[in-house]
DRENDREN-325071 format. One record per residue (C-alpha): x negated, y, z negated; residue in one letter. Coordinates in steps of 0.001 Angstrom, whole numbers, padded with zeros to 6 digits, always signed. Layout:
! DRENDREN-325071
XYZa...
! end
This chain:
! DRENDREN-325071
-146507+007375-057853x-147860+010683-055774x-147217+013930-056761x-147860+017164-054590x-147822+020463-055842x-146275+023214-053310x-147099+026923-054863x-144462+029668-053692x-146649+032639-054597x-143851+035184-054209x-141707+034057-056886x-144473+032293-058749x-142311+028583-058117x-143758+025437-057944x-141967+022991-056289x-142984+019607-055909x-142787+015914-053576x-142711+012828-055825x-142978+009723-053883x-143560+006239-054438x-146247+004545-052079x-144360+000863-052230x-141265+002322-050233x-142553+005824-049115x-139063+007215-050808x-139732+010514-051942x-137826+013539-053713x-138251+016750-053646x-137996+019082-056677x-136767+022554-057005x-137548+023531-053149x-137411+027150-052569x-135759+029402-049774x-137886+032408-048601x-135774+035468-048816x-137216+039534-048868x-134573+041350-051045x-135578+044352-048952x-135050+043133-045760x-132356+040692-046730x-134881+038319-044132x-134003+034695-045147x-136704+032416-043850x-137230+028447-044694x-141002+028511-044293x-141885+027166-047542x-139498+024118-047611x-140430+023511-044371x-143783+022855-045319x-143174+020267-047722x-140805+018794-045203x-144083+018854-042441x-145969+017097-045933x-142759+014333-045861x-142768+013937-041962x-146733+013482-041745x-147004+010695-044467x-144099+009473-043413x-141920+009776-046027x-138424+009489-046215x-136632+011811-048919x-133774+010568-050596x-133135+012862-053539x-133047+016514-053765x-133789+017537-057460x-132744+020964-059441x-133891+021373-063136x-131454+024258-063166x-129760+026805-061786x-132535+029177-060799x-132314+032884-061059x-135727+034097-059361x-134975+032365-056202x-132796+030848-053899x-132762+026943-053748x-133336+024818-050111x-131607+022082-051196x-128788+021898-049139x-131318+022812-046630x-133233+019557-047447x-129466+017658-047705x-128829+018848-044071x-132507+017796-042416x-132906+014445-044391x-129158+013277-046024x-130821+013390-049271x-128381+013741-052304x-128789+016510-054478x-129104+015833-058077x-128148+018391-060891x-127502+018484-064640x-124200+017960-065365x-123899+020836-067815x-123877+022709-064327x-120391+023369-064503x-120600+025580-066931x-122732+027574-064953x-120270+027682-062212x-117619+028869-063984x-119820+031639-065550x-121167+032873-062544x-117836+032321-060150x-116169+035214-062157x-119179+037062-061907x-119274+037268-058547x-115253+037136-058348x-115939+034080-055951x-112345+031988-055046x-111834+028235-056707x-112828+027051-053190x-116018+028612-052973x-117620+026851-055302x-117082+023576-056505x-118585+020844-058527x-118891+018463-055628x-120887+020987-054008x-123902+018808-055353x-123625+014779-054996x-125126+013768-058533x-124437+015305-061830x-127015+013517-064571x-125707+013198-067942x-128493+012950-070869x-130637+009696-070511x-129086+008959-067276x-131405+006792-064961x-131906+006381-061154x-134806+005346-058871x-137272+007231-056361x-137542+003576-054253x-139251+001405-057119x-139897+004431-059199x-137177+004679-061895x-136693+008032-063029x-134545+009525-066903x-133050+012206-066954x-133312+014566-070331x-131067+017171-071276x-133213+020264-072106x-131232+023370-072499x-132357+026657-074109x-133384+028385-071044x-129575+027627-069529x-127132+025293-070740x-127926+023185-067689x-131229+023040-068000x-133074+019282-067585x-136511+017241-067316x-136948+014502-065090x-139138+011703-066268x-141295+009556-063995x-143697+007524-065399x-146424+009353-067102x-144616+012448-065531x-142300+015188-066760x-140966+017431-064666x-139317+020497-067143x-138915+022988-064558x-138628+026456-066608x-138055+025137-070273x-142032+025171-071116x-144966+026362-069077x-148641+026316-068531x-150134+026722-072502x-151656+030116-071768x-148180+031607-071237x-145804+030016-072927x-142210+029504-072961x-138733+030257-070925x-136801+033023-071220x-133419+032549-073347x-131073+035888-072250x-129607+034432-070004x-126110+033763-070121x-125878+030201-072138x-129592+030839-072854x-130704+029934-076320x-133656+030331-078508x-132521+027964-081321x-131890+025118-078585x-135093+026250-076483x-137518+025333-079434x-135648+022311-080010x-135314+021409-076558x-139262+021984-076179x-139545+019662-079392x-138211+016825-077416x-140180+017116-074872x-143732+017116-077041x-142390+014240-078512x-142769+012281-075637x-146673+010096-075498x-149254+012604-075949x-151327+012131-072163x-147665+012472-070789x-148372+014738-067383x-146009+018489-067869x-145181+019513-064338x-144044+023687-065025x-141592+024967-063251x-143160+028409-062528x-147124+029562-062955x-147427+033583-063393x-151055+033919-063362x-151668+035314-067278x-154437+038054-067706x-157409+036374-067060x-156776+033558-064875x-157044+033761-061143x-155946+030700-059821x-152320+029440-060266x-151905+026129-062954x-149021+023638-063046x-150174+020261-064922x-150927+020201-068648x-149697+017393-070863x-148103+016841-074508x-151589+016854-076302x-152520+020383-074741x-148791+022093-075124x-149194+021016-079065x-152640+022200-079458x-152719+025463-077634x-149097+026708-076185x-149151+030447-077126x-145784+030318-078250x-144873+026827-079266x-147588+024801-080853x-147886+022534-083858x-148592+025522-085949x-145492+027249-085050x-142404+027255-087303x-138666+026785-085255x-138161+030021-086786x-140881+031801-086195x-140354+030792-082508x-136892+032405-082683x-138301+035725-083878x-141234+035563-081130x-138455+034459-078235x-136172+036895-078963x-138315+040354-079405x-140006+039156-076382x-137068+038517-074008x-135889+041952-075252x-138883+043505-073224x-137774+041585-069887x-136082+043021-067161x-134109+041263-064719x-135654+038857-061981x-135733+040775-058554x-133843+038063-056567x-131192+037757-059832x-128464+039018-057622x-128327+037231-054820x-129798+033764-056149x-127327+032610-058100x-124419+032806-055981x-126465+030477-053889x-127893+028386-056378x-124167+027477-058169x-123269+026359-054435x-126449+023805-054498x-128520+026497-051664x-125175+026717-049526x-125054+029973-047987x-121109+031188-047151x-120223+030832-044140x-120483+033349-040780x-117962+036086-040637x-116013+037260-037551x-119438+038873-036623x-121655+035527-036642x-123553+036869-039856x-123690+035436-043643x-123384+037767-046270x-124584+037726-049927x-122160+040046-052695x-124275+042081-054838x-121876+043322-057630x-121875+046911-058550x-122649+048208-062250x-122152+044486-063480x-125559+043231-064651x-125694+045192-067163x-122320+043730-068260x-123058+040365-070688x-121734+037683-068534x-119434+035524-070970x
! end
């Protein structure tokens, strides 16, 4: 198995390539669209370097991977799906998502739709990168959607745990738990202790320069600030929730997940030959239930 890292250094996402040198079958994992909320300047420069990565070893992608439905950024994968034919390949707790966010956004029943992604993995669900069979673990807390792919020695949690200097996922969002988040997390550092943790996100904690997105089991245990072997599922819910109290809302938040619940499809031209994004009015403040 090869792994490359790809850092997105405006949203702090790591995305990643996970091939298999016996077949040169590779997927890509949470790819990321490059969009200025300012501007409203939509760009494809990072995805398209991975895809330059796939082209020059001459790999040939055949999945498109989401942990979840992301909230900081917009997802490329039915970017990738329309370059390469890959399928795209979600948790199938997705739905709920979808129906959460389509009255949010006061989207119709045909603008958005559970076939909008070719794959929905249920818990312990298996499939292969060419030779390279990958399980699929449910892991919500962070969303109700929220998984970890396993490949080999590998574990890919996207946002559920990061590197051990800063922690854990936020649970406010809408299906977001800190009960299920500890116990989620608890799953995963049950897994063999050299087990590889590929984070979802890096933020670059006080006091470290250079972004971080590998740890393993042994290392979360010992020294996660928030989630160690010292720390109490209770204690964790106490920590979890006065922190995410203190957050304010990601910057993209608005226009990502109307995206993200359509697998990175943007809606279609109007009369004018230009996509638009909705931005509600007043309604972020609203729980979303």
């Amino acid at each position: 198995m090869e792994i490359e890292p790809f850092y997105d250094q405006s949203t702090g996402t790591i995305s990643y390539i996970v091939s298999d040198p016996a077949t040169s079958e590779a997927a890509f994992i949470d790819p990321v669209l490059d969009y200025d909320g300012a501007s409203a300047q939509l760009s494809t420069r990072s995805v398209d370097t991975m895809m330059s990565y796939a082209h020059d070893k001459g790999l040939t992608v055949t999945w498109c991977l989401e942990t979840h439905i992301h909230a900081d950024h917009l997802s490329a994968a039915d970017y990738v799906r329309e370059k390469t034919a890959a399928k795209i390949g979600i948790g199938e707790k997705v739905a709920l998502i979808q129906v959460l966010f389509k009255t949010f956004y006061n989207l119709a029943d045909d603008e958005v739709d559970i076939t909008q992604f070719d794959r929905l993995f249920c818990h312990e669900d298996t499939f292969k990168i060419g030779h390279l069979v990958v399980s699929v673990m449910h892991t919500p807390g962070h969303t109700p959607a929220c998984v970890t792919y396993l490949v080999g020695d590998a574990a890919f949690v996207g946002d559920t745990i990061f590197m051990p200097d800063y922690g854990t996922a936020r649970t406010d969002f809408p299906g977001g738990d800190a009960r299920t988040l500890y116990r989620s997390i608890q799953s995963i550092l049950s897994l063999p202790t050299q087990t590889r943790i590929f984070v979802g996100h890096d933020y670059l904690p006080e006091g470290r320069q250079s972004p971080a997105w590998v740890s393993n089991v042994d290392k979360q245990k010992t020294n996660n600030i928030h989630v160690n072997d010292t720390v109490s599922e209770e204690y964790f819910i106490n920590l979890r929730q006065t922190r995410d109290a203190t957050l304010t809302a990601p910057a993209l938040i608005l226009p990502s997940l109307q995206v993200n619940i359509r697998a990175g499809k943007l809606f279609p031209a109007e009369s004018d030959g230009h996509q638009y994004l909705k931005i509600p009015i007043n309604k972020l403040a609203t729980p979303v239930k």
